[in-house]
C-alpha positions in Angstrom: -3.5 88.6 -3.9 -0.9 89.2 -1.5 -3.7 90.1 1.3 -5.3 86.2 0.3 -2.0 84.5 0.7 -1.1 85.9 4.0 -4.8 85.0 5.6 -4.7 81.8 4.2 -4.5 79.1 7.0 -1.1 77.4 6.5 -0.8 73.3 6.9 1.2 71.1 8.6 4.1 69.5 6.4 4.6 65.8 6.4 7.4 65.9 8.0 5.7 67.8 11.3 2.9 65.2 10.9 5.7 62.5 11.1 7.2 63.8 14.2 3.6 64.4 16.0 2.8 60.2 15.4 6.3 59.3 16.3 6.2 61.4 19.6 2.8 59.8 20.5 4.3 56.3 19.4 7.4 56.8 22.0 4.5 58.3 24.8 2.7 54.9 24.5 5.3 52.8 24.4 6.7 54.2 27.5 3.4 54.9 29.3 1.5 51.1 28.3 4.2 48.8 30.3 3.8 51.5 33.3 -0.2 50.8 32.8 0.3 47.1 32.4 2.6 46.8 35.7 0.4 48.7 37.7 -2.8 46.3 37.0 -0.9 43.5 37.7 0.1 45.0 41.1 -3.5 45.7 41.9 -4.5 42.1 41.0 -1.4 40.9 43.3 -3.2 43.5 45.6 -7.1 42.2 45.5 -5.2 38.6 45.2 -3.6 39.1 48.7 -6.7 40.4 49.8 -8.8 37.2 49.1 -6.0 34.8 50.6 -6.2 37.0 53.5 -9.9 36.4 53.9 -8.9 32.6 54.0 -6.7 33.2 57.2 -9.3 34.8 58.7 -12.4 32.0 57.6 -9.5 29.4 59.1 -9.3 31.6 62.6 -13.4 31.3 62.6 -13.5 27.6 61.5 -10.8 27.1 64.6 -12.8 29.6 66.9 -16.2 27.3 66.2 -15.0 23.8 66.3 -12.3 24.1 69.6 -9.2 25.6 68.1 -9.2 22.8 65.3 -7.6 23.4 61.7 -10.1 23.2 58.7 -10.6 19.5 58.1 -13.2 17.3 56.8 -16.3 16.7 59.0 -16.1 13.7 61.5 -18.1 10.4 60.0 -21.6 9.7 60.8 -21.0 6.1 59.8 -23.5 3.9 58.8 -24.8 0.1 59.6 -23.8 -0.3 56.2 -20.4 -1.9 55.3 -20.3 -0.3 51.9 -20.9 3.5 53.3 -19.0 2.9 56.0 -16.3 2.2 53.6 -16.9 5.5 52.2 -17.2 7.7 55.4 -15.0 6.0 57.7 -15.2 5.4 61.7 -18.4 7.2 63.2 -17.0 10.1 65.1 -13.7 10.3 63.8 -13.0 12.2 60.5 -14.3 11.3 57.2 -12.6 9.6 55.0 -14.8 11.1 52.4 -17.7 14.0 52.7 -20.1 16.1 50.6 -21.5 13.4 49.1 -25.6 12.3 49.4 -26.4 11.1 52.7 -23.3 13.4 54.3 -24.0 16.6 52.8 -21.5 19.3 53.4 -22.6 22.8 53.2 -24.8 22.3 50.7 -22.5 20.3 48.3 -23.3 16.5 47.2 -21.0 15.2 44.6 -22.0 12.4 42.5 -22.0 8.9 45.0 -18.8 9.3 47.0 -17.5 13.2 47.4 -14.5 14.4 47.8 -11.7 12.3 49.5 -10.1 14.1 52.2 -6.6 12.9 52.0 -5.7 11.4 48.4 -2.2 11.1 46.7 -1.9 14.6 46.3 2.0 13.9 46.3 2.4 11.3 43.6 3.6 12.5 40.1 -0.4 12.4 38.1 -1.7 14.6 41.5 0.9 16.8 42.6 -0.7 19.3 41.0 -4.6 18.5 41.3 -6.1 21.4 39.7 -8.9 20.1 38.4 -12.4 18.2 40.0 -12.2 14.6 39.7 -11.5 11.6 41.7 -8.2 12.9 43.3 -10.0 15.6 44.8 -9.1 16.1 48.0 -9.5 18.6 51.3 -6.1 20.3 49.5 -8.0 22.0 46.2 -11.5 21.4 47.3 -11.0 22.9 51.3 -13.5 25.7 50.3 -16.6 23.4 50.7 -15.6 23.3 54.3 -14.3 26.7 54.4 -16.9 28.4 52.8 -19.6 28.4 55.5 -17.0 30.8 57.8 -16.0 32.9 55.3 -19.7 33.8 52.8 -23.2 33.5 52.7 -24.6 30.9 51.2 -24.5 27.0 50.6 -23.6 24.9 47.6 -23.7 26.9 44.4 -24.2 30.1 46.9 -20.5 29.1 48.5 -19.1 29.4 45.2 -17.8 32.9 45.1 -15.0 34.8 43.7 -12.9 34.9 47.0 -11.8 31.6 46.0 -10.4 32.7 42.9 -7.8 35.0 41.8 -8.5 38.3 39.8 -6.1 37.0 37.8 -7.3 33.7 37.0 -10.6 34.3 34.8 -10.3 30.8 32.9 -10.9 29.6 36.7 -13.8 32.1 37.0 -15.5 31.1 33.5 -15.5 27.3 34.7 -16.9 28.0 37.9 -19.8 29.8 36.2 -20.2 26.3 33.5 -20.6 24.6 36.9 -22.8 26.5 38.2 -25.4 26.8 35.1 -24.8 23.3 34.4 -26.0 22.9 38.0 -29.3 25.1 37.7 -30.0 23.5 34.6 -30.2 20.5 35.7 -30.4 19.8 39.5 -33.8 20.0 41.2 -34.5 23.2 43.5 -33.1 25.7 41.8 -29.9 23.0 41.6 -28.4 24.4 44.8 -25.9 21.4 45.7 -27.4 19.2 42.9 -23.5 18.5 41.7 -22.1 15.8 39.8 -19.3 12.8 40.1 -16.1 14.6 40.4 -15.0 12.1 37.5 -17.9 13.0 35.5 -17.4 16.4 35.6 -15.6 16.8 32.5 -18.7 14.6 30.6 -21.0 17.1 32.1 -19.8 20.3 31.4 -17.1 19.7 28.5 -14.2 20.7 29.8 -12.1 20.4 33.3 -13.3 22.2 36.4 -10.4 23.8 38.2 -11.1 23.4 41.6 -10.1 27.1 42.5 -6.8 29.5 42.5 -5.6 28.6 46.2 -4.6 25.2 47.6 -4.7 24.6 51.5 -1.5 22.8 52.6 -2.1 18.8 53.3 0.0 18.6 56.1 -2.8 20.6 58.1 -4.8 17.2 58.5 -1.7 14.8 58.4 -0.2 14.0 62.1 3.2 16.3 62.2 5.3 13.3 64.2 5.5 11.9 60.3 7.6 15.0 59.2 9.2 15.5 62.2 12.9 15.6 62.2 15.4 14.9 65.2 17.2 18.4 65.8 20.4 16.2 66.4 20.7 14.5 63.0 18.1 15.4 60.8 16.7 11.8 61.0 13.0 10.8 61.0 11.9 10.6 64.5 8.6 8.3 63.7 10.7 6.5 61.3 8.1 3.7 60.9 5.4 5.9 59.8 8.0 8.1 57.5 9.6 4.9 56.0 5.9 3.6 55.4 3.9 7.0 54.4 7.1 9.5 52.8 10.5 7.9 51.9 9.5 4.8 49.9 10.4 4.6 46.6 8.5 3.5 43.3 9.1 2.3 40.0 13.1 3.7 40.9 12.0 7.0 41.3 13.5 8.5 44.6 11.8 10.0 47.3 12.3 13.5 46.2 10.1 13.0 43.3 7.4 11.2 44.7 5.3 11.2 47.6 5.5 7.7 48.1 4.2 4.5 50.1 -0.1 4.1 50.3 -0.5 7.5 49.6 -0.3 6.5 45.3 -3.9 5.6 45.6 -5.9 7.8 43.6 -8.9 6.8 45.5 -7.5 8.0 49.6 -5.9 5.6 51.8 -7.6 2.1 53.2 -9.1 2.7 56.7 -6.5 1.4 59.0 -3.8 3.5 57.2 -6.1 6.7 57.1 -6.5 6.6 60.6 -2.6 6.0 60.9 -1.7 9.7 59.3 -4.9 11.9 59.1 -4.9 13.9 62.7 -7.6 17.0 63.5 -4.9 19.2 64.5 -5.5 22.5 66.5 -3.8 25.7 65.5 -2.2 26.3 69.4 -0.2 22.9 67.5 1.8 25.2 65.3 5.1 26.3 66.5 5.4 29.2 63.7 2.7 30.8 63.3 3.9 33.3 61.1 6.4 31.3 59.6 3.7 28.3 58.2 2.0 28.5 55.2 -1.8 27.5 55.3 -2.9 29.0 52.1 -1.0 29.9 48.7 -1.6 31.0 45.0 -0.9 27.5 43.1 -0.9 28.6 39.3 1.3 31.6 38.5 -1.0 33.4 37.6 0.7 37.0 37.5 3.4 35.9 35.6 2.2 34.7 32.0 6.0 33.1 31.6 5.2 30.7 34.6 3.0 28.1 35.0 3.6 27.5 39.2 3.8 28.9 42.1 7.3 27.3 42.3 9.0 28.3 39.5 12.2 30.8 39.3 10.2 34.2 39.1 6.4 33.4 40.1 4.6 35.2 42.1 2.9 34.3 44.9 0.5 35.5 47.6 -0.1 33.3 50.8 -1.6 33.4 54.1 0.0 32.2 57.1 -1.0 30.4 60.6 -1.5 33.8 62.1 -3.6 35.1 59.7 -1.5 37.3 58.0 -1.3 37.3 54.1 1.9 38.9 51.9 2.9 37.9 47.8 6.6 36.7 47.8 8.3 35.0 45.2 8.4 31.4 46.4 11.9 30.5 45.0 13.9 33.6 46.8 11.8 33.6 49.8 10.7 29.9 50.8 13.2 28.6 53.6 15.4 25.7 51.7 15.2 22.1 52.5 16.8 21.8 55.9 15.7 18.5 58.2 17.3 19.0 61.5 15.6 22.6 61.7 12.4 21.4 60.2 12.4 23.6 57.8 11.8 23.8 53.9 10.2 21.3 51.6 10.8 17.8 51.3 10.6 17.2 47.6 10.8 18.4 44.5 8.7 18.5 41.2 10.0 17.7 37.8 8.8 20.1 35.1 9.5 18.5 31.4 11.2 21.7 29.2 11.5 19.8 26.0 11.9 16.1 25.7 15.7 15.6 26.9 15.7 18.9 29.7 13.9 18.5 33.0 14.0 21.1 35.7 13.7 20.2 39.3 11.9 22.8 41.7 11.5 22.5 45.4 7.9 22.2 46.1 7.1 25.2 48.9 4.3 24.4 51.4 3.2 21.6 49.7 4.9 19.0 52.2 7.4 20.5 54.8 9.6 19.1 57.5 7.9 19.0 60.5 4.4 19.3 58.8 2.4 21.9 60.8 5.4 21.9 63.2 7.6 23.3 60.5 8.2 26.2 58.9 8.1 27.8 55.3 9.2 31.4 55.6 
């Protein structure tokens, strides 16, 4: 009996089974943040990596079309009053592109395309994430982009270096696009696209027009932003009383982006032609210093929701091609005129119905424009 007893196999107790689980517990709640941080730092990684690859499609874009910025195409014009209303002065740039008759890498949206300079500043588009009328070179810069930086036209251009690995809503939308597109568009549906406004109709939900934005003031003329080194004054003040400082409905220039630039639909001929320039990058004084490219939705930091706020995150990519993630609100240059440096206004987020908090809105507009600098 005593022989059985000793060769019987002895258990564990409850309490060392209680121990065991509460040591694994304590191992996986240390080790699961560690694991969570370092996925996010390899999607800050691969997201820095794809902004990069914008620099570079912007150097090959400038290399190909005589040291010029990405911009819309120049007009083709038309005998036609009502398409030349749409596509501007033959020869100079477009006031609107991709559309049919003025196809753009593939892409035809709908009867008028994308605008290329819109009210990207005014309070309903200073943040113009998704495709519709207020569409401009800013969010949709990739149909231009894309034939220097992938393989492929229309549908083929839409690939995931315009999106962030940590943006898959953005990804998933792309993809309804595109099978909305083969589904109905003839030949295969490459570049068979609807309106921009008629997206949503189409597909059933809003189409983010990608993770990055490209900086407007890369086909505005930078004598509108420039400032006088002596007193921080406008030095075109006509054009900056006219395009920047005006004020509406008694909201003051540092919310809005003011003057002509409210309309939705782009700026009448006469004043597009007044602030749209096909700038060169030998125009920018900073290279390293101005922001071409950024991350617009904070993406990596669930608690965010832009690139602007207190803690986000934010990759970029500037004029000389290189590409780093900085945290816009510790990093961006403040708002100072006479350097021509830092942005020009700031953006309003609601918290709750009687709190609103102001941020400075990095790259976006900057003093000097292109001439500026951000960093």
């Amino acid at each position: 009996m005593d022989r059985m007893n000793i060769n019987r196999r002895r258990g564990f107790t409850l309490v060392e089974l209680l121990v065991v689980v509460s040591v694994i517990a304590l191992l996986i709640s240390i080790l699961l943040p560690a694991v969570g941080q370092t996925r996010r730092q390899a999607r800050i990684l691969l997201c820095t990596s794809n902004i990069k690859q914008h620099g570079m499609g912007m150097q090959n874009f400038a290399s190909a079309n005589d040291d010029e910025l990405p911009n819309a195409p120049k007009s083709p014009g038309s005998q036609f009053a009502v398409v030349q209303q749409n596509m501007g002065i033959t020869g100079k740039t477009a006031l609107r592109f991709a559309m049919p008759g003025f196809d753009t890498n593939g892409f035809q949206w709908g009867t008028r395309g994308v605008a290329t300079l819109t009210g990207v500043a005014t309070i309903p588009q200073l943040n113009p994430l998704s495709m519709n009328e207020g569409a401009s070179m800013q969010g949709m810069y990739w149909i231009v982009l894309s034939e220097f930086m992938v393989d492929g036209q229309g549908l083929g251009a839409m690939q995931d270096i315009f999106i962030s690995p940590g943006d898959p809503g953005t990804k998933a939308d792309w993809k309804l696009l595109r099978d909305y597109v083969k589904r109905t568009g003839g030949s295969g549906g490459n570049g068979r696209f609807p309106q921009l406004n008629n997206v949503t109709s189409k597909t059933g939900q809003f189409i983010t027009q990608g993770s990055y934005k490209y900086v407007p003031t890369a086909v505005i003329d930078p004598a509108i932003f420039k400032q006088s080194p002596r007193n921080g004054e406008p030095i075109d003040l006509e054009r900056w009383n006219e395009y920047v400082s005006k004020t509406r409905e008694g909201v003051s220039s540092k919310w809005d982006y003011g003057g002509n630039f409210n309309n939705a639909g782009g700026l009448e001929e006469a004043q597009f032609y007044q602030v749209v320039k096909r700038n060169r990058s030998a125009a920018i004084d900073y290279p390293s210093d101005k922001v071409m490219f950024w991350l617009r939705t904070a993406v990596h930091d669930p608690r965010y929701g832009l690139w602007n706020e207190t803690g986000a995150t934010c990759p970029l990519a500037s004029a000389d091609g290189s590409a780093r993630a900085i945290t816009p609100f510790r990093d961006a240059l403040p708002s100072e005129p006479k350097e021509n440096a830092g942005s020009i206004f700031s953006l309003g987020i609601a918290r709750n119905q009687h709190e609103r908090q102001f941020f400075d809105t990095y790259f976006l507009f900057n003093y000097g424009g292109i001439k500026g600098r951000d960093l």
